[in-house]
Structure formats: structure tokens, C-alpha cells
Jmol script that loads the backbone (N, CA, C; Angstrom):
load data "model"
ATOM      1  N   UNK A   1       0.844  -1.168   0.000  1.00  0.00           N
ATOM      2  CA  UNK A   1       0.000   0.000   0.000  1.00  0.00           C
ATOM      3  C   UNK A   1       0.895   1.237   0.000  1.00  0.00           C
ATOM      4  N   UNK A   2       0.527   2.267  -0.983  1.00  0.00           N
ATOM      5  CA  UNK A   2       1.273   3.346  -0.950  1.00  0.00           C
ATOM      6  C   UNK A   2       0.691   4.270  -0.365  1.00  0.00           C
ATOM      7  N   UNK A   3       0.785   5.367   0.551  1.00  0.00           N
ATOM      8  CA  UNK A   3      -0.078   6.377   1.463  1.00  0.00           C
ATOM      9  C   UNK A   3       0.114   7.216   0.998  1.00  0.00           C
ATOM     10  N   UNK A   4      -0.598   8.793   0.396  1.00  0.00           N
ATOM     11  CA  UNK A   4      -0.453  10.046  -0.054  1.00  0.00           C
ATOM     12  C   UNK A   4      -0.651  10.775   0.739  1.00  0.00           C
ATOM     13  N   UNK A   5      -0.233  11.311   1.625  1.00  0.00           N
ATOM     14  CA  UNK A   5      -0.649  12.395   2.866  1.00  0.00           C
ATOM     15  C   UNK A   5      -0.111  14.043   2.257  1.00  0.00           C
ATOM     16  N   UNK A   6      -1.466  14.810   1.978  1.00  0.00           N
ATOM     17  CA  UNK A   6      -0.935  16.237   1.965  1.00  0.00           C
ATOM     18  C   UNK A   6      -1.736  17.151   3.332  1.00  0.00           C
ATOM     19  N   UNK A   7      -0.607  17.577   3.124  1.00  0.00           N
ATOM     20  CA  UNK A   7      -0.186  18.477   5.196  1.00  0.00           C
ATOM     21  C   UNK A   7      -0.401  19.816   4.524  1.00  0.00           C
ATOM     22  N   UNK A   8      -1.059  20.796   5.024  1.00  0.00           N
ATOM     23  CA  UNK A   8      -0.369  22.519   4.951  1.00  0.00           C
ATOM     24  C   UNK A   8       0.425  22.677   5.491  1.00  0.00           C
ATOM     25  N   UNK A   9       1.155  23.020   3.807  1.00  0.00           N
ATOM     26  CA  UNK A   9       2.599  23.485   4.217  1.00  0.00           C
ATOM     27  C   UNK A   9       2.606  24.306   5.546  1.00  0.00           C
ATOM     28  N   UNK A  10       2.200  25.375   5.606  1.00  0.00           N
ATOM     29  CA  UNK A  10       2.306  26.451   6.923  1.00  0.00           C
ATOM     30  C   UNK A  10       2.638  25.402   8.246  1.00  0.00           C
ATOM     31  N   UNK A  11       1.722  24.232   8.554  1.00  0.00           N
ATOM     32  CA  UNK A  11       1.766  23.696   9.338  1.00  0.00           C
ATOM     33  C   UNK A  11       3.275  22.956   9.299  1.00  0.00           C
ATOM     34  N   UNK A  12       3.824  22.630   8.788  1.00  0.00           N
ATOM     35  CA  UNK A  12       5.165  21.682   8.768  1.00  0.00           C
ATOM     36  C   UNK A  12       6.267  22.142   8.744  1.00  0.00           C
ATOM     37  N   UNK A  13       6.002  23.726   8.370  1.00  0.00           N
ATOM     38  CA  UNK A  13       7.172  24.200   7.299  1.00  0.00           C
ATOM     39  C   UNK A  13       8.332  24.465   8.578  1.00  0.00           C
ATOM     40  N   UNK A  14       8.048  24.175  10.091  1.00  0.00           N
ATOM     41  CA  UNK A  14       8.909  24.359  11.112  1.00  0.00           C
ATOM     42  C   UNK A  14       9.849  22.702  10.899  1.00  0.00           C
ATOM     43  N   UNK A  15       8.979  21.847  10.584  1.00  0.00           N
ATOM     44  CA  UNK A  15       9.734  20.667  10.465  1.00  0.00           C
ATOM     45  C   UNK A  15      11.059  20.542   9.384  1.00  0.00           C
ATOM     46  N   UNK A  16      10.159  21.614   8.403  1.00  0.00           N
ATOM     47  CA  UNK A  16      11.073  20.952   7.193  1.00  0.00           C
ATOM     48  C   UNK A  16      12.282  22.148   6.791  1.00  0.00           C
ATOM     49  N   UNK A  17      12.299  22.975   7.487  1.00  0.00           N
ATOM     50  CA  UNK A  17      13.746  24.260   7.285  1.00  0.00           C
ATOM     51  C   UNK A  17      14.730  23.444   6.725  1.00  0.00           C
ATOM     52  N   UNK A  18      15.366  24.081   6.489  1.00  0.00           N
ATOM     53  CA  UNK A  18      16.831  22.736   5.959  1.00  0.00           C
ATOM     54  C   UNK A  18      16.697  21.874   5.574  1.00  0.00           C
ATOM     55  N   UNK A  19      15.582  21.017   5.218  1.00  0.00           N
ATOM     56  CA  UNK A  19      15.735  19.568   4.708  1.00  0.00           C
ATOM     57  C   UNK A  19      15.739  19.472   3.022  1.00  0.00           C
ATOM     58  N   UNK A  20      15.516  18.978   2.598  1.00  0.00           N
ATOM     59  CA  UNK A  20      15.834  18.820   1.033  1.00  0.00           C
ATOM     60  C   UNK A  20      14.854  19.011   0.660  1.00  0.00           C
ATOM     61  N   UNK A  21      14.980  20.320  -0.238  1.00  0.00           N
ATOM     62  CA  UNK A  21      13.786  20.122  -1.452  1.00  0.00           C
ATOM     63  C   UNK A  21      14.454  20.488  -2.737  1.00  0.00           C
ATOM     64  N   UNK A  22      13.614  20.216  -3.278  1.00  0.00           N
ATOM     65  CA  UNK A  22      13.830  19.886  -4.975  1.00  0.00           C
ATOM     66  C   UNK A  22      12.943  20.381  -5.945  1.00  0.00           C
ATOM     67  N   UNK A  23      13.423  21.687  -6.271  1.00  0.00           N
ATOM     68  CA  UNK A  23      12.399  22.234  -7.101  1.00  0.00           C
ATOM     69  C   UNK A  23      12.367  21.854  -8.796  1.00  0.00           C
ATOM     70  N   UNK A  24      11.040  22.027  -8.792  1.00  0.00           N
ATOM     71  CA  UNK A  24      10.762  21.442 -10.072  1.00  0.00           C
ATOM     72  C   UNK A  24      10.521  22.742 -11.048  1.00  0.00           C
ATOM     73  N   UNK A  25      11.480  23.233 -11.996  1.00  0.00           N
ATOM     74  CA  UNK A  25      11.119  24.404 -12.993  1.00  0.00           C
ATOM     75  C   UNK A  25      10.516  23.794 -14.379  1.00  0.00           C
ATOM     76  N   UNK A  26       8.954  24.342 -14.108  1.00  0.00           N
ATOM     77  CA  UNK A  26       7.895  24.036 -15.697  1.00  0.00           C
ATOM     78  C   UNK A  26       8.520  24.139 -16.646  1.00  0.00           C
ATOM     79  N   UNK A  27       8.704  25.750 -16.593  1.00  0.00           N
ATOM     80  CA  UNK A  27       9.925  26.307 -17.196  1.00  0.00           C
ATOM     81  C   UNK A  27      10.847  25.430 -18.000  1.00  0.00           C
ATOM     82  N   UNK A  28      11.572  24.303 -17.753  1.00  0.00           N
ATOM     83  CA  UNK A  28      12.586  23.008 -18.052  1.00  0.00           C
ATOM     84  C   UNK A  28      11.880  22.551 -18.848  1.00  0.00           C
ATOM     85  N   UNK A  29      10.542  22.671 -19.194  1.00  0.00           N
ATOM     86  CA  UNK A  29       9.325  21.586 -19.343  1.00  0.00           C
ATOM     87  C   UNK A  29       8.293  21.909 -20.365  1.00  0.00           C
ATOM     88  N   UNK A  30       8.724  23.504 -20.824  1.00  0.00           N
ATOM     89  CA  UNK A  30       8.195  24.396 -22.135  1.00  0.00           C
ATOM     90  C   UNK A  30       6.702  24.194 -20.956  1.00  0.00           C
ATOM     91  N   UNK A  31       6.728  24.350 -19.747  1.00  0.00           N
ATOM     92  CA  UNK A  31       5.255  25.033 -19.112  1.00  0.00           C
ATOM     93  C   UNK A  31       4.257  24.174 -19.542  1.00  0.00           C
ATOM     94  N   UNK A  32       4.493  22.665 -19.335  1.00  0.00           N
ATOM     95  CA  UNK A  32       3.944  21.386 -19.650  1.00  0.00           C
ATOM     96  C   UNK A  32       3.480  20.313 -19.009  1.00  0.00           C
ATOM     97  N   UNK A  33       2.643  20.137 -18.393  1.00  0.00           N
ATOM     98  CA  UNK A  33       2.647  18.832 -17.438  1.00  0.00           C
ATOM     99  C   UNK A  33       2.050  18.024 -18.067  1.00  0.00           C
ATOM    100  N   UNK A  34       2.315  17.047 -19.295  1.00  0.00           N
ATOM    101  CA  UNK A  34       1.998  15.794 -20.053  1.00  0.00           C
ATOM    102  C   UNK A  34       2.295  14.764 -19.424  1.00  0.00           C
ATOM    103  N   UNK A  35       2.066  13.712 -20.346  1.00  0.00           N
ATOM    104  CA  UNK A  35       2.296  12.428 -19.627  1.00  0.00           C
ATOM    105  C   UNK A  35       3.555  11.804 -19.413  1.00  0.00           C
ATOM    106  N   UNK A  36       4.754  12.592 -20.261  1.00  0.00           N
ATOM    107  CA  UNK A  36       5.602  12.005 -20.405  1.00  0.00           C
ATOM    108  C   UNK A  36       6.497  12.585 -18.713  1.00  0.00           C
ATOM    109  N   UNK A  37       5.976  13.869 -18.774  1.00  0.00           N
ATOM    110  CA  UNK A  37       7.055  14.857 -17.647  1.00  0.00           C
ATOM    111  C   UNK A  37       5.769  14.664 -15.954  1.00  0.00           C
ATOM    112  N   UNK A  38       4.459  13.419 -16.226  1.00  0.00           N
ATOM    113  CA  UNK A  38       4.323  12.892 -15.138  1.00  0.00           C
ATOM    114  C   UNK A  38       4.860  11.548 -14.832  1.00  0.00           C
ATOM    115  N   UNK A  39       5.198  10.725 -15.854  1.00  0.00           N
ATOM    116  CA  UNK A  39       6.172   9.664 -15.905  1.00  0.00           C
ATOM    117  C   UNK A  39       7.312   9.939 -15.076  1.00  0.00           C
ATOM    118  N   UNK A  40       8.142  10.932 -15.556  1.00  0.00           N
ATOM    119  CA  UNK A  40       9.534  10.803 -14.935  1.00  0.00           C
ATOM    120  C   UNK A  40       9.355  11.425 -13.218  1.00  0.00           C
ATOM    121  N   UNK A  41       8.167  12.278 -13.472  1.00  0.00           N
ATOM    122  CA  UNK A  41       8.058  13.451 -11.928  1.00  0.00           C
ATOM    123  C   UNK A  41       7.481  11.964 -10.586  1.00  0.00           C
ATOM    124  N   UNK A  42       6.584  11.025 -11.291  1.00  0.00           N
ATOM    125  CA  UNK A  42       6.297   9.949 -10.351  1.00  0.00           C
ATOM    126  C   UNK A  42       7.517   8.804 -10.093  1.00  0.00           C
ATOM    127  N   UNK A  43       8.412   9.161 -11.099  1.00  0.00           N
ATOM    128  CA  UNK A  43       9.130   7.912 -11.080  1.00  0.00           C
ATOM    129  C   UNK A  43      10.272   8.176  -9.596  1.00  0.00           C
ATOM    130  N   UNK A  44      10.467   9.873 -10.379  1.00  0.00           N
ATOM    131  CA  UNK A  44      11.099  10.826  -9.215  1.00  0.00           C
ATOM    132  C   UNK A  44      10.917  10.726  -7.911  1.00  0.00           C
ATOM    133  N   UNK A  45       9.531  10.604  -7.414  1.00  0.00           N
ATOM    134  CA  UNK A  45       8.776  10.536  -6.243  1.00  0.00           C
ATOM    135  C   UNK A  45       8.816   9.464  -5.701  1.00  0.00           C
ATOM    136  N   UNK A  46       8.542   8.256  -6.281  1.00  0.00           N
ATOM    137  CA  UNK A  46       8.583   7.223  -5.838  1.00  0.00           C
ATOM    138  C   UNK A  46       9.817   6.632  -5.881  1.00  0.00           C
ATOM    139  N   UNK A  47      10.493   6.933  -5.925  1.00  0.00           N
ATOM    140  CA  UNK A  47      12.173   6.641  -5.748  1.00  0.00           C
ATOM    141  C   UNK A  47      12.947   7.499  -4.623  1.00  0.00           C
ATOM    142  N   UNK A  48      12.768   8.479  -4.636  1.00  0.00           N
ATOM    143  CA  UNK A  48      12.798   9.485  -3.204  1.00  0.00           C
ATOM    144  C   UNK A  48      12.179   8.727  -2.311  1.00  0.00           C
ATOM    145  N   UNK A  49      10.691   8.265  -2.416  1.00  0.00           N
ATOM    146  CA  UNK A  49       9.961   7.937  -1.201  1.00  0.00           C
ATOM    147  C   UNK A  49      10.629   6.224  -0.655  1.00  0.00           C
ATOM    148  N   UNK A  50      10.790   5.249  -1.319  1.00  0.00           N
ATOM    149  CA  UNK A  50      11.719   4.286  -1.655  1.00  0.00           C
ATOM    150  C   UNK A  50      13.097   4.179  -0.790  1.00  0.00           C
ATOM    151  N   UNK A  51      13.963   5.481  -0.983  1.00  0.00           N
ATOM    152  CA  UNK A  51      14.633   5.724  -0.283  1.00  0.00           C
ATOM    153  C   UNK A  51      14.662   6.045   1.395  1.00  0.00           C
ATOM    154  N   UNK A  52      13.174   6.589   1.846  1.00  0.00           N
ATOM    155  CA  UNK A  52      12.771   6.546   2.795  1.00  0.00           C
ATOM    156  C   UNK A  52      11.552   5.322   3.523  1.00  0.00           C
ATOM    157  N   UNK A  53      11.279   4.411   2.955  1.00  0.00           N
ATOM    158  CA  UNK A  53      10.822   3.265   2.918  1.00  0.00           C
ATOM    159  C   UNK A  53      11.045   2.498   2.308  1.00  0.00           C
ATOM    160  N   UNK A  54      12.301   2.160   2.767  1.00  0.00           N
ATOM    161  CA  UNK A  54      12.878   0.737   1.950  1.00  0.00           C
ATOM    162  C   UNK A  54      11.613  -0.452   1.760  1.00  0.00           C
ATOM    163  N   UNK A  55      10.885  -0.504   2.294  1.00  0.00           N
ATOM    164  CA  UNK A  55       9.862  -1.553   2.103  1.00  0.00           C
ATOM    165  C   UNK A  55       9.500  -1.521   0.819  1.00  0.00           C
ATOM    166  N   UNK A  56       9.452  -0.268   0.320  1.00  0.00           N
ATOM    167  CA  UNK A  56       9.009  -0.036  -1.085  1.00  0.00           C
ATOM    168  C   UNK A  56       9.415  -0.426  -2.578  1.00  0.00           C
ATOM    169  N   UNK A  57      10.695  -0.742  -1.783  1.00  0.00           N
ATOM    170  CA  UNK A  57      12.394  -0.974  -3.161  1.00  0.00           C
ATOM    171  C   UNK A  57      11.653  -1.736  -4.577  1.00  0.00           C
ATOM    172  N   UNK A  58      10.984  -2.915  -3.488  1.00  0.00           N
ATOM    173  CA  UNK A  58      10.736  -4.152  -4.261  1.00  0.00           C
ATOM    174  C   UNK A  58       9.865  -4.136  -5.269  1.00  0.00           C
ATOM    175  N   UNK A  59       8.885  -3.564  -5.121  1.00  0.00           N
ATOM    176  CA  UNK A  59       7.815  -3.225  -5.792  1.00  0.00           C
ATOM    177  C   UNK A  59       8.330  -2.570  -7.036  1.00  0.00           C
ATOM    178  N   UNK A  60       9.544  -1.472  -7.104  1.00  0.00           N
ATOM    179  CA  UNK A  60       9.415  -0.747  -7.849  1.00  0.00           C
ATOM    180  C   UNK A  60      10.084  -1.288  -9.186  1.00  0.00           C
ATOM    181  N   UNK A  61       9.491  -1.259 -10.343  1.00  0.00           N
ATOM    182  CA  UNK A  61      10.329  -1.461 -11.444  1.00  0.00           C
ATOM    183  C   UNK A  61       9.992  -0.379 -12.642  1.00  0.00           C
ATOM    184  N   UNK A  62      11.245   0.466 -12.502  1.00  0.00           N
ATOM    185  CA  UNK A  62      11.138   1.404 -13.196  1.00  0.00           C
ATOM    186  C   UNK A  62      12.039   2.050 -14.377  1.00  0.00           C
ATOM    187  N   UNK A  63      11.895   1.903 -15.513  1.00  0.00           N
ATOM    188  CA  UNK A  63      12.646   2.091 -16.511  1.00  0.00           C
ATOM    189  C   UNK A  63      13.514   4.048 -16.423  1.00  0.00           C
ATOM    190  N   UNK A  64      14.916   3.648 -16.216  1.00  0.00           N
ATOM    191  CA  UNK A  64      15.405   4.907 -16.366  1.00  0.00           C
ATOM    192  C   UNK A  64      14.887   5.197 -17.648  1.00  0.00           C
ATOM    193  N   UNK A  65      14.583   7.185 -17.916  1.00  0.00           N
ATOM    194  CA  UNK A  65      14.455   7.890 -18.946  1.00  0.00           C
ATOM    195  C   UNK A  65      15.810   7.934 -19.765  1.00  0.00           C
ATOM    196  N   UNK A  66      15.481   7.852 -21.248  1.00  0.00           N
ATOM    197  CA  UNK A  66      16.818   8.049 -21.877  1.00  0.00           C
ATOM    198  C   UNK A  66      17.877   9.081 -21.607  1.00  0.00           C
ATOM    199  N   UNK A  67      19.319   9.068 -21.212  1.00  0.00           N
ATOM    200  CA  UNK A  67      20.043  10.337 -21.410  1.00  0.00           C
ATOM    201  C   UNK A  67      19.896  10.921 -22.649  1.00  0.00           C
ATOM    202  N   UNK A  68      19.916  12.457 -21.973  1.00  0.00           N
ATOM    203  CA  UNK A  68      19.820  13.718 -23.474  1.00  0.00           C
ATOM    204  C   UNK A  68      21.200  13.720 -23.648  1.00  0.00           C
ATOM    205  N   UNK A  69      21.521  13.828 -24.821  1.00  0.00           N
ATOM    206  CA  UNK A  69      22.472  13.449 -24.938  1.00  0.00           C
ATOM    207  C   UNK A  69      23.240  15.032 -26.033  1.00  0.00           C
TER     208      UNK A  69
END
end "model"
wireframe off; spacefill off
backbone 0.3
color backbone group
């Protein structure tokens, strides 16, 4: 089972000072959210999250995106 929990920000944002984030510029993306740039953004996510629930590893089989080359 995978869990989606969204928090207000306001509420957390004492937790999360300093911790890693990772901004995502549309911008990179010609201002696009298709299927291809939700492919890689979930693959993103669930590999981050993976990393924090190893339980998850197993499940995942996920084709790296081609290098631009």
C-alpha cells in the first residue's frame, strides 16, 4: 500500500527548514505537465519515497528515462 498524505505546508514548514527540497522548474518543461514529464516526476517521487521506505524498493520497477544526450 502506498499512502499520499498532503499536510499545509504552513503547518510543517517548522519541520522541514533545511531539509531537502527539490524544485521542479515548468519552465525546463516548455510550461507542460503531459504524460511524459508525469512519468519521470512519479518515477522521481517514488524513488525518493523508496529511499525513505525501503519496504518499497521491491515493488518498484522502473525504466530509467533516456540520457539527453
Amino acid at each position: 500500500m502506498v499512502i499520499c498524505n498532503v499536510v499545509d505546508e504552513t503547518k510543517i514548514e517548522p519541520l522541514i527548514q533545511g531539509k531537502l527540497d527539490i524544485p521542479v522548474v515548468l519552465e525546463d518543461f516548455d510550461d507542460r505537465v503531459d504524460d511524459e514529464f508525469a512519468r519521470r516526476f512519479g518515477a522521481a517521487v517514488l524513488s525518493v519515497l523508496a529511499e525513505y521506505k525501503p519496504d518499497l524498493k521491491p515493488y518498484l520497477d522502473l525504466t530509467p528515462a533516456p540520457k539527453d544526450d
